[in-house]
LUMMI-843325 format. One record per residue (C-alpha): residue number from 1; x, y, z. Coordinates in pm, 1 decimal, decimal comma. Example, Ala and Ser with C-alpha at 12.3 -4.5 7.8 and 13.67 -1.06 7.14 Angstrom:
BEGIN
+------+----------+----------+----------+
| resi |     east |    north |       up |
+------+----------+----------+----------+
|    1 |   1230,0 |   -450,0 |    780,0 |
|    2 |   1367,0 |   -106,0 |    714,0 |
+------+----------+----------+----------+
//
This chain:
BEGIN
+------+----------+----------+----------+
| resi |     east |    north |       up |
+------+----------+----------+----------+
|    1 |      0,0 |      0,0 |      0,0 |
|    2 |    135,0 |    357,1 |    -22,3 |
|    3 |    129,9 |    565,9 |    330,6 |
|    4 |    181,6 |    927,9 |    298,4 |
|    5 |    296,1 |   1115,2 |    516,9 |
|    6 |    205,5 |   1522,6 |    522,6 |
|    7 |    440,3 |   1805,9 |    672,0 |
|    8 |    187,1 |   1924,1 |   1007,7 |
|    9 |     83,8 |   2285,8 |    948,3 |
|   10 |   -137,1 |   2305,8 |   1273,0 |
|   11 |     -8,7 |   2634,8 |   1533,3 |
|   12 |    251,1 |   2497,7 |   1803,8 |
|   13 |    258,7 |   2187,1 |   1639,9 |
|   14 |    649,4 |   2029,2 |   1586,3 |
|   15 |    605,7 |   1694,8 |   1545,7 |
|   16 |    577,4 |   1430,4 |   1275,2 |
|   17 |    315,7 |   1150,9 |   1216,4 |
|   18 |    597,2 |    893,1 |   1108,7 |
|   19 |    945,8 |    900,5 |   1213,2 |
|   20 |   1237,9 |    673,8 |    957,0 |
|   21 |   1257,7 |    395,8 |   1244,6 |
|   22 |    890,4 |    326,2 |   1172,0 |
|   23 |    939,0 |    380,0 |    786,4 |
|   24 |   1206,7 |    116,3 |    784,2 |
|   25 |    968,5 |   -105,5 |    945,5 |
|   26 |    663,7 |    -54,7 |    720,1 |
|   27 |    884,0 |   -101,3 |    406,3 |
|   28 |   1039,2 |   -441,5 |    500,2 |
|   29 |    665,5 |   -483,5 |    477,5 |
|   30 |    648,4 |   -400,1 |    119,2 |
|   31 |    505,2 |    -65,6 |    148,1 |
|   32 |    558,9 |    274,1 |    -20,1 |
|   33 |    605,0 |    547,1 |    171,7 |
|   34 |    590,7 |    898,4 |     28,2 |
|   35 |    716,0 |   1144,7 |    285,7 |
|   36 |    624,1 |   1570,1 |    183,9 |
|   37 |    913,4 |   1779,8 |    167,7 |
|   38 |   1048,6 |   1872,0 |    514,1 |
|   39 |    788,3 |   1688,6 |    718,3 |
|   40 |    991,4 |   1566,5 |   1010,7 |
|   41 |   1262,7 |   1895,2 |    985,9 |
|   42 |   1053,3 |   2025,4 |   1301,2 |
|   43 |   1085,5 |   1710,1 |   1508,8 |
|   44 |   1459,9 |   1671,0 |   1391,8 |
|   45 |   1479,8 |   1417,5 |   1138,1 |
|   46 |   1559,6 |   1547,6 |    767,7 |
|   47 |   1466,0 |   1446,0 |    388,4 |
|   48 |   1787,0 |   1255,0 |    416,6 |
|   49 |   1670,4 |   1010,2 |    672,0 |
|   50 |   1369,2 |    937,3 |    543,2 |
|   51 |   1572,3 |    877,8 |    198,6 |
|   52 |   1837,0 |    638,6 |    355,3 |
|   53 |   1567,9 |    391,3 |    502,1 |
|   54 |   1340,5 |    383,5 |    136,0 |
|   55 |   1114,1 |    664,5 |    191,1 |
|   56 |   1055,8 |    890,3 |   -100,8 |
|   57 |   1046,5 |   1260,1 |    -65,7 |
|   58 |    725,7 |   1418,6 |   -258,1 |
|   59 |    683,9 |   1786,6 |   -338,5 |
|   60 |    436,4 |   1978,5 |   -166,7 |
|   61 |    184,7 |   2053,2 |   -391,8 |
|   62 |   -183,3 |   1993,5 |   -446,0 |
|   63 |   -150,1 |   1623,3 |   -630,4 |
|   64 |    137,9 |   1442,0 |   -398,3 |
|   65 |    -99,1 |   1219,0 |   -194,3 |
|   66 |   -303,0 |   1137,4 |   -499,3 |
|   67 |   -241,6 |    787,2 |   -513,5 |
|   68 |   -222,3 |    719,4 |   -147,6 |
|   69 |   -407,6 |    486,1 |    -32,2 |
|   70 |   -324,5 |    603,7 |    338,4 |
|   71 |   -263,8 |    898,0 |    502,2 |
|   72 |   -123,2 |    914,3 |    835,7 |
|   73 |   -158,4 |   1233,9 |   1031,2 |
|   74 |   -120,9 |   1404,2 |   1397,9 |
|   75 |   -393,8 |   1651,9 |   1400,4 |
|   76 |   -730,1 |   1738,7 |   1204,4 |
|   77 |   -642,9 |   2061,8 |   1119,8 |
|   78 |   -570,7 |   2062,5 |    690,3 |
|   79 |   -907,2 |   1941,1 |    600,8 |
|   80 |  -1031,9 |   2259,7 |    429,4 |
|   81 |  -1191,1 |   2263,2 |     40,2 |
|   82 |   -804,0 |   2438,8 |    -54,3 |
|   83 |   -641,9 |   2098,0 |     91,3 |
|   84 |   -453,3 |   1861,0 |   -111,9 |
|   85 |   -657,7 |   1556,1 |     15,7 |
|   86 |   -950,6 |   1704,3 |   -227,6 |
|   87 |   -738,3 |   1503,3 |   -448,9 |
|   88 |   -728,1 |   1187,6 |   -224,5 |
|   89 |   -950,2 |    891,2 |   -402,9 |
|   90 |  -1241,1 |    764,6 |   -274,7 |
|   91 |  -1192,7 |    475,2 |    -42,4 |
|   92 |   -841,3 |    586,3 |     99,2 |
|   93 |   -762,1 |    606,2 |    532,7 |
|   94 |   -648,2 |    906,9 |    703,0 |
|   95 |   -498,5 |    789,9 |   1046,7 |
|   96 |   -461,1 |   1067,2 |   1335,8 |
|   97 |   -600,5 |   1219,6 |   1650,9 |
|   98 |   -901,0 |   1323,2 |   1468,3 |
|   99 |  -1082,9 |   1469,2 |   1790,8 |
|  100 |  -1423,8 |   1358,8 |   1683,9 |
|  101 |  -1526,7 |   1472,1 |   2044,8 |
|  102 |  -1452,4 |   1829,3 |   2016,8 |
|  103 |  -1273,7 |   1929,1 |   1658,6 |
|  104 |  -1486,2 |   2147,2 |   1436,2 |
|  105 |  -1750,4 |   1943,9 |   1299,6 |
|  106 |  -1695,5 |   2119,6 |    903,8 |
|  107 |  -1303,3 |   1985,9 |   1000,4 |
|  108 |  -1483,2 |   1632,1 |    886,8 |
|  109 |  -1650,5 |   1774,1 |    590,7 |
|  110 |  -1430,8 |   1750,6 |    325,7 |
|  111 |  -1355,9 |   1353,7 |    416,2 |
|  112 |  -1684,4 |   1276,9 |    391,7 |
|  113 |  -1801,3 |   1431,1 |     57,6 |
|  114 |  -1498,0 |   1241,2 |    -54,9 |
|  115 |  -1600,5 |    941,9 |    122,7 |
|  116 |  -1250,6 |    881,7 |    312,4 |
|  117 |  -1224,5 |    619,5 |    550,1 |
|  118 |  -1113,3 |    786,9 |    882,5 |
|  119 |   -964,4 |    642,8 |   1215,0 |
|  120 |   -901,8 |    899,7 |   1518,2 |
|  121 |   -655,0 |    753,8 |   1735,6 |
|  122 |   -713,7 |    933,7 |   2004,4 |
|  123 |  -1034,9 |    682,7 |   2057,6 |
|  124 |   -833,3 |    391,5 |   2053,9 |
|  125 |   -982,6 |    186,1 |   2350,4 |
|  126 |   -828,8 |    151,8 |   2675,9 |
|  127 |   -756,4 |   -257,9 |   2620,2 |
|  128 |   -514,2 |   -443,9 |   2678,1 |
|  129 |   -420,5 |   -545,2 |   2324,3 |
|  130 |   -415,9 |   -205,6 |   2219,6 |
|  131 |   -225,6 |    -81,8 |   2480,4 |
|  132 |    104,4 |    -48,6 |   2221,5 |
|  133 |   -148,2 |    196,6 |   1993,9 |
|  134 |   -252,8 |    413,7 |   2230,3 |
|  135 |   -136,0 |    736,1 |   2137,8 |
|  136 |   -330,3 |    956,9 |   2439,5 |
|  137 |    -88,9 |    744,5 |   2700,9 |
|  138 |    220,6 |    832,8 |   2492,5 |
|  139 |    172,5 |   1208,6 |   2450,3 |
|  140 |     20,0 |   1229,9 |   2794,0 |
|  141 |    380,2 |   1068,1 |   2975,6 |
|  142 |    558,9 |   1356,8 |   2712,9 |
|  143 |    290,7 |   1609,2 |   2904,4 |
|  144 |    318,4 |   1499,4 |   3235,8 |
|  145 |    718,1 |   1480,8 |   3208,7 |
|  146 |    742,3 |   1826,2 |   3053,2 |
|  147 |    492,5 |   2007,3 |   3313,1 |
|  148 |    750,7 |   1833,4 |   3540,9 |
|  149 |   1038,1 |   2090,7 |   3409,2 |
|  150 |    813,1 |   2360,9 |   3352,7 |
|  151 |    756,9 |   2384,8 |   3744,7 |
|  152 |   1072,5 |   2320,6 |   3812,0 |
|  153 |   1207,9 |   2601,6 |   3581,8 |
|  154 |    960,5 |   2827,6 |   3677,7 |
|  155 |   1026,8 |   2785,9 |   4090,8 |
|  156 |   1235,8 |   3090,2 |   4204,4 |
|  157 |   1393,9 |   2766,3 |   4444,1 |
|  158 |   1563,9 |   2416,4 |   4444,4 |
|  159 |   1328,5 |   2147,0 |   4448,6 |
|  160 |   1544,4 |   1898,5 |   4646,7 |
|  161 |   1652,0 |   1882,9 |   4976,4 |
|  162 |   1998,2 |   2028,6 |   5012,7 |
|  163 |   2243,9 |   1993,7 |   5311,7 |
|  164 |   2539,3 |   2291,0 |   5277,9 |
|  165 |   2774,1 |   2441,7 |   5486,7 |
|  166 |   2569,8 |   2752,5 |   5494,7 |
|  167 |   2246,7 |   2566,7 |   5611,6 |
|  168 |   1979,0 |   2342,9 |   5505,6 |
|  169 |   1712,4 |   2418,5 |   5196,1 |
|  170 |   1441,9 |   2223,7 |   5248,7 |
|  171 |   1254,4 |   2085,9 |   4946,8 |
|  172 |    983,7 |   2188,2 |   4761,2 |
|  173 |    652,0 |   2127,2 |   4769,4 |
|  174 |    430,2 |   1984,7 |   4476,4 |
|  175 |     68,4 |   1925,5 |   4412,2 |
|  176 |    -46,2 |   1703,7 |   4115,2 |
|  177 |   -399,1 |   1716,2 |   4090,6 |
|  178 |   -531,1 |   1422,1 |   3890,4 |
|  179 |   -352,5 |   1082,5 |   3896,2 |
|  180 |   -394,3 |    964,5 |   3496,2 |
|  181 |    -83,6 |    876,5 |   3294,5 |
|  182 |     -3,1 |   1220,7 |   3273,7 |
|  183 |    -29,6 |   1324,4 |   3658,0 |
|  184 |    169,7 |    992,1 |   3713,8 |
|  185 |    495,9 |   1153,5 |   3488,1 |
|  186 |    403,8 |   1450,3 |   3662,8 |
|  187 |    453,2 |   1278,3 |   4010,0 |
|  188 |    751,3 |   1021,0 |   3908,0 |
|  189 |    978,4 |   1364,9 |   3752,8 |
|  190 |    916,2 |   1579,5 |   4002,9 |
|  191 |   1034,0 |   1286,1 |   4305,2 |
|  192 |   1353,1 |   1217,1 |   4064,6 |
|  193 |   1382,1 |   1623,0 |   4126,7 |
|  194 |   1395,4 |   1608,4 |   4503,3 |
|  195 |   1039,0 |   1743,3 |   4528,2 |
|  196 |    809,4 |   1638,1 |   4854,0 |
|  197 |    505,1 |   1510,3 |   4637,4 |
|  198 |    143,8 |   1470,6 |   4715,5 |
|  199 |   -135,0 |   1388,5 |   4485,2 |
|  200 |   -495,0 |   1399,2 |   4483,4 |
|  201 |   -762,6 |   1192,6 |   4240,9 |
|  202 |  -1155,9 |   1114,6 |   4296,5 |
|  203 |  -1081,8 |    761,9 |   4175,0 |
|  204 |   -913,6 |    594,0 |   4485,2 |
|  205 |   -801,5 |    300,3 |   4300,3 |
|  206 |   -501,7 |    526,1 |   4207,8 |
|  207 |   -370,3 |    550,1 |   4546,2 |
|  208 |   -155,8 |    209,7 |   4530,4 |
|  209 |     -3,8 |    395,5 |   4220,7 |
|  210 |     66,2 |    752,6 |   4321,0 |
|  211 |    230,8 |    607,0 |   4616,4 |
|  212 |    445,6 |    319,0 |   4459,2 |
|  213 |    628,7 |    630,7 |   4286,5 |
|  214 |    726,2 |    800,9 |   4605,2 |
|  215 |    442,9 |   1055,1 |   4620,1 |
|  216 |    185,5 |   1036,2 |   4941,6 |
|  217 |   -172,9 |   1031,5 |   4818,5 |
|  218 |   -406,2 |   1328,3 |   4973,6 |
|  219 |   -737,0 |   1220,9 |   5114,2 |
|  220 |  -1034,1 |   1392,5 |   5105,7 |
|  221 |  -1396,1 |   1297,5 |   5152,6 |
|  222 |  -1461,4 |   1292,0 |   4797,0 |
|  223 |  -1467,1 |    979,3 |   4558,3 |
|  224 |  -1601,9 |    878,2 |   4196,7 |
|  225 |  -1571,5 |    593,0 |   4011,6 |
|  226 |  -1395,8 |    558,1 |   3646,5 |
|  227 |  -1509,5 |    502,0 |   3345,7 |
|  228 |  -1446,0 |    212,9 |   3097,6 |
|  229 |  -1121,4 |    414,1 |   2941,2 |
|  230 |   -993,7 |    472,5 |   3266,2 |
|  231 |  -1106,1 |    860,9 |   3322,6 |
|  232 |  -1241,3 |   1006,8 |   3596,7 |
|  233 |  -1619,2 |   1046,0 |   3619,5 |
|  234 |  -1760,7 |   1409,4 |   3629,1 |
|  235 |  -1875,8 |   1543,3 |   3964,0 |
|  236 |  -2231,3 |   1678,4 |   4047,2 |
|  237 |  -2148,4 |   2036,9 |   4079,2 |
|  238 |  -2210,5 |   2028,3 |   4493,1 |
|  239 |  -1983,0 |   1751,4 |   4510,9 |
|  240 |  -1773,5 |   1947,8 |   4262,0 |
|  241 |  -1753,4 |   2252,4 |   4493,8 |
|  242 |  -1701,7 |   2034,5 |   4789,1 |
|  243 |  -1417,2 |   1939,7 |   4614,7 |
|  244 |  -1268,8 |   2277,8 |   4561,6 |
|  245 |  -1309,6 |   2382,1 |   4902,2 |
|  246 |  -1117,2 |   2048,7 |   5090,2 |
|  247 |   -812,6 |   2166,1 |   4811,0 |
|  248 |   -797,4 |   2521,7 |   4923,8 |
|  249 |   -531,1 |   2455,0 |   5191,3 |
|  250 |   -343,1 |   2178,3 |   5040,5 |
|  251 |   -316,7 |   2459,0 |   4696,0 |
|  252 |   -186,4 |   2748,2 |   4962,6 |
|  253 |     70,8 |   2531,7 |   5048,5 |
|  254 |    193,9 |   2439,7 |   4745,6 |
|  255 |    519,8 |   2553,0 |   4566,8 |
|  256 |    427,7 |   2410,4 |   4235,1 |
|  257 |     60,5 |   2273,5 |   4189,2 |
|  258 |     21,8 |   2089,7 |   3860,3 |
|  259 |   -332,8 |   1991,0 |   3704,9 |
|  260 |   -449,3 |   1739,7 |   3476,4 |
|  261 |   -789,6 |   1676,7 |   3493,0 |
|  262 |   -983,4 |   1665,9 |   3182,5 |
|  263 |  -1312,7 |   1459,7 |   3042,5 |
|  264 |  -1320,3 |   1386,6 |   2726,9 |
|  265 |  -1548,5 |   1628,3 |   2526,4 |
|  266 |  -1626,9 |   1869,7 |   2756,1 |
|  267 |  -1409,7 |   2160,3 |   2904,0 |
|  268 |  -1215,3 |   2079,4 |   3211,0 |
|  269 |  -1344,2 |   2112,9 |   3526,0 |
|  270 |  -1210,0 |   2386,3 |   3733,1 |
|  271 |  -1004,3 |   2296,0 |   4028,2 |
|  272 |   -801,0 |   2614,9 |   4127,9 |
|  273 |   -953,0 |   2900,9 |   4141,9 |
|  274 |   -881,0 |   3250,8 |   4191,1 |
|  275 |   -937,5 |   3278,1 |   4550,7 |
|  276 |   -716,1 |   2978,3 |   4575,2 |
|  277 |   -478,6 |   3125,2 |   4422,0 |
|  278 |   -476,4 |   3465,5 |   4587,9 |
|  279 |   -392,2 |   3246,0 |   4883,7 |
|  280 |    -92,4 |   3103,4 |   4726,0 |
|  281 |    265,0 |   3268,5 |   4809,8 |
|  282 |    460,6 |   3468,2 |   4583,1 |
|  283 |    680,1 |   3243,9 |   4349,1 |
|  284 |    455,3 |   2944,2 |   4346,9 |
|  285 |    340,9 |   2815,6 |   4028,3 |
|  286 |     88,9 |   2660,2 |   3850,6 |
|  287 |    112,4 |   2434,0 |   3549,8 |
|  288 |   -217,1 |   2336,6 |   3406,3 |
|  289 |   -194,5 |   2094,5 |   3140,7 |
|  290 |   -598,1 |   2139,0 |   3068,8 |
|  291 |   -519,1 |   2466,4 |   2866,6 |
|  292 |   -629,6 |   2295,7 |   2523,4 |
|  293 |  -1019,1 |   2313,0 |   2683,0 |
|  294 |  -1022,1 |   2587,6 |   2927,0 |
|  295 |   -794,9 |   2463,5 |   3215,3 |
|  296 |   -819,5 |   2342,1 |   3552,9 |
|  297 |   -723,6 |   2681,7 |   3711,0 |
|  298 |   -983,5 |   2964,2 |   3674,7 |
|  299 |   -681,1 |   3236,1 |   3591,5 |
|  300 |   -542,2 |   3042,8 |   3286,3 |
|  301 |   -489,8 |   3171,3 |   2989,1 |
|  302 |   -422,8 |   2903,5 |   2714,8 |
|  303 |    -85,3 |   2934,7 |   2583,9 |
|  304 |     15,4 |   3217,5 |   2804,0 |
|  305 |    234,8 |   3300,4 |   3116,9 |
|  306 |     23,7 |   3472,7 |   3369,6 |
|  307 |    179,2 |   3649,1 |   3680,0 |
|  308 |    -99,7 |   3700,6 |   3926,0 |
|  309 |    -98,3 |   4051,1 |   4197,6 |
|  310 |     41,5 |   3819,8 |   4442,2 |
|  311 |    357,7 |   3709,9 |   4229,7 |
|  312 |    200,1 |   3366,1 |   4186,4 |
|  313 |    288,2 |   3202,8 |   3798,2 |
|  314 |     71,7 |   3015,6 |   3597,2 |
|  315 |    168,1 |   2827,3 |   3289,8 |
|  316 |   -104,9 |   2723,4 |   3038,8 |
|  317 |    105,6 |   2507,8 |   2763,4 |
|  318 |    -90,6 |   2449,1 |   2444,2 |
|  319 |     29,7 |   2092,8 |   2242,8 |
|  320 |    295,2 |   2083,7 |   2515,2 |
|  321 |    367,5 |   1696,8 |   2399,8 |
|  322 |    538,7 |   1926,8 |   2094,2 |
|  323 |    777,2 |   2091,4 |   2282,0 |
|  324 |    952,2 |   1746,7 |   2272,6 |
|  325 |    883,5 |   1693,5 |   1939,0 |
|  326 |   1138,7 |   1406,3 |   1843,5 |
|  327 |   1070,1 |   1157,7 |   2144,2 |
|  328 |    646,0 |   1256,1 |   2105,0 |
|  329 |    715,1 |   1196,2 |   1725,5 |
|  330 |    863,0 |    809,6 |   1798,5 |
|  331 |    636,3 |    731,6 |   2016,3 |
|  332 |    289,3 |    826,9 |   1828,8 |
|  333 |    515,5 |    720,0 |   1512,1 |
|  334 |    527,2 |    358,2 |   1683,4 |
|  335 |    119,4 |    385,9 |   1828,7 |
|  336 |     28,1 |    424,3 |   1473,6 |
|  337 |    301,3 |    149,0 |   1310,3 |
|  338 |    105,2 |   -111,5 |   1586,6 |
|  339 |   -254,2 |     41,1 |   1466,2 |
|  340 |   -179,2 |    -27,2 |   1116,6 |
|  341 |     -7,8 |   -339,0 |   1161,3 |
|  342 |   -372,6 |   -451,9 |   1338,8 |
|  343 |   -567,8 |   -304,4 |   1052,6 |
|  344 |   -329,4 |   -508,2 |    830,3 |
|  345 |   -378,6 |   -851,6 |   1019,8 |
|  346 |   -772,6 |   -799,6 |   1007,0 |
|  347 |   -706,6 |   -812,2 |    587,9 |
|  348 |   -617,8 |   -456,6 |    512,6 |
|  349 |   -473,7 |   -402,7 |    164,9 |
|  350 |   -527,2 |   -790,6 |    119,2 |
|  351 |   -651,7 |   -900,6 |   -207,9 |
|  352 |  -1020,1 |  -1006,9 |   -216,9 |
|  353 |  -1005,4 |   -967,2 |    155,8 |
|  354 |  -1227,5 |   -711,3 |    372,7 |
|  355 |  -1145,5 |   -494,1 |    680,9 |
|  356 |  -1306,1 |   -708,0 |    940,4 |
|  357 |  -1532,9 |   -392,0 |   1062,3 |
|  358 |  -1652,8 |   -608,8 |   1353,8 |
|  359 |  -1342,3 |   -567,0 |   1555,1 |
|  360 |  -1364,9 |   -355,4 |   1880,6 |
|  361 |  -1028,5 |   -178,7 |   1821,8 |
|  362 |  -1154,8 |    -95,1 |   1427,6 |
|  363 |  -1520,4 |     -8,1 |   1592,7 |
|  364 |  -1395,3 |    242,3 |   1852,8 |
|  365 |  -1177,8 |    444,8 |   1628,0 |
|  366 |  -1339,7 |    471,4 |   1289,9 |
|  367 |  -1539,9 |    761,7 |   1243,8 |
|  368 |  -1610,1 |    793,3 |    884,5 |
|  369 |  -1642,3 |    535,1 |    633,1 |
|  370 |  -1803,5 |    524,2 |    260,8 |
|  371 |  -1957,1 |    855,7 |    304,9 |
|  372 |  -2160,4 |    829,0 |    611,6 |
|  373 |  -2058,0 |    935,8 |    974,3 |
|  374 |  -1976,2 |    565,0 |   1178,8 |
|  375 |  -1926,2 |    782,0 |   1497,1 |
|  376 |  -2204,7 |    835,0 |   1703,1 |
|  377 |  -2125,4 |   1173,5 |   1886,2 |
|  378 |  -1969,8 |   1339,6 |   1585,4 |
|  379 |  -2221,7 |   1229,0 |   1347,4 |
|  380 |  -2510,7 |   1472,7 |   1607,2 |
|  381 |  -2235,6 |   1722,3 |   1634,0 |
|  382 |  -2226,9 |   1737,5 |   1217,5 |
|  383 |  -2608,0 |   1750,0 |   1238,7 |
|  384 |  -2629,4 |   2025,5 |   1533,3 |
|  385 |  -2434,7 |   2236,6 |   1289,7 |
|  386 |  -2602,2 |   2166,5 |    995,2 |
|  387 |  -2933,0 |   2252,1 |   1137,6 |
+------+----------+----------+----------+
//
């Protein structure tokens, strides 16, 4: 089959959908690979790369992925009626974190008048045979390791312990609010840095976890159950406010608080707010890695640094899994070489063979197919706007 793979135009965004390790592997498989002109520059791997393990540089122009018959991608963001995959043929696969949940419904428009076949990775389900494609896990350990350093940079102070001649420094103090994959990088860096480290979740079945990575687990009266892909379950908005009131001390005591609650399509629930944080002292900081929809703390600003009255800094990273573009390139590279090797086993590209569409791993993360919407949520989104 030929995969192509397109240079990422999106704002912020540095990575690539396939690095050359993973081309190497998908052309001892007898693929082609066509690779646009300066596609993985960003992320730090050149044309030459890509050349040296059998890729083949295309042009950027409006006809390259013409004869694709996939398309692999990192966000929905080129599908526009000026895009070059008007010219894709009916029938071919984009791959990619399509956000069917909250992208822009028209984003989808294009693939479907063309009838494209499209699978969002970042609805792969939380199994345990497609643990190796699940690209939310990979960029959310780049997240939670990089809000890590952002804290750490940020903190007028050391964050270890430190015995001198002149005295002792004691260490600092960090809050990660919201145990997931990212809060768990979060917790892990931030020990390794010396940090005294205390976490907080609803979903107690974290605990054993937080606390197997050196971090003590903060309990409060308040507890919810997850749901089937491992997130959180919203809070009724008393419990909610309960919630916010048992963190206000823990938050004022904090020399970096880090949040990373979200729930998937809807904008994250507020955990810090701004009396919370005008109780903060000057120099503490906040990293909230909810900035893509709306943050956990009430004074972010997505993709800015705010400095509050009271000296306090808060850090709203947008597509911070970018910042380390060539590790978050190989490891979404390698979530998608594992998708595609599954599609491939189920009879993709095989000759007088079907997709087997009945497969929970195909079911979960194909959203369009043969012109009609196969995803339940976008295809009333789609309508909504429509109407």
């Amino acid at each position: 089959m030929i995969i192509a793979v397109p240079r990422e135009r999106a704002p912020r965004e540095r990575r690539v959908s396939l690095v050359p390790e993973t081309v190497a592997r998908l052309k001892k498989l007898d693929h082609r690979i066509l690779i646009e002109e300066g596609a993985g520059v960003a992320s730090g791997f050149s044309d030459q790369q890509y050349r040296e393990v059998g890729g083949e540089i295309a042009p950027s122009n409006s006809q390259w992925v013409a004869d694709a018959d996939i398309v692999v991608i990192i966000q929905n963001t080129e599908f526009d009626l000026s895009s070059p995959y008007t010219s894709l043929k009916p029938g071919s696969m984009i791959v990619g974190m399509l956000a069917p949940l909250s992208a822009p419904p028209e984003s989808f428009e294009v693939m479907l008048n063309n009838r494209l076949t499209a699978f969002s990775m970042d609805a792969i389900p939380r199994i345990s045979r497609a643990q190796s494609m699940d690209v939310l896990s990979s960029m959310s350990t780049v997240a939670g390791y990089r809000a890590a350093l952002i804290g750490a940079e940020q903190l007028p102070r050391f964050f270890p312990l430190l015995m001198t001649a002149a005295g002792t420094i004691t260490p600092a103090h960090v809050l990660v609010l919201g145990a997931g994959v990212a809060g768990l990088q979060a917790i892990a860096t931030t020990h390794r840095l010396g940090a005294v480290v205390q976490a907080f979740d609803t979903r107690p079945v974290v605990r054993e976890q937080v606390e197997s990575l050196g971090a003590s687990f903060l309990t409060l009266e308040i507890q919810t159950q997850q749901t089937q892909d491992g997130y959180a379950q919203a809070l009724a908005e008393d419990v909610h406010q309960q919630e916010i009131n048992l963190l206000s001390k823990p938050v004022a005591g904090a020399d970096v608080v880090i949040t990373t609650a979200l729930i998937p399509g809807k904008p994250a629930p507020i955990l810090v707010t701004k009396e919370m944080v005008a109780q903060m002292r000057a120099g503490a900081v906040i990293v909230d890695l909810a900035a893509e929809t709306g943050g956990n703390c009430e004074l972010s600003q997505p993709g800015e640094t705010v400095v509050t009255d009271n000296g306090v800094v808060i850090e709203a990273p947008l597509n911070i899994a970018s910042q380390l573009a060539p590790h978050a390139s190989q490891l979404y590279s390698r979530n998608v070489f594992n998708f595609l090797s599954h599609l491939f086993s189920l009879g993709l590209g095989q000759e007088g063979k079907e997709l087997d569409f009945s497969d929970e791993i195909v079911a979960r993360t194909m959203v369009l197919h043969d012109g009609q919407v196969s995803h339940e949520i976008l295809a009333n989104r789609m309508t909504q706007v429509r109407s």
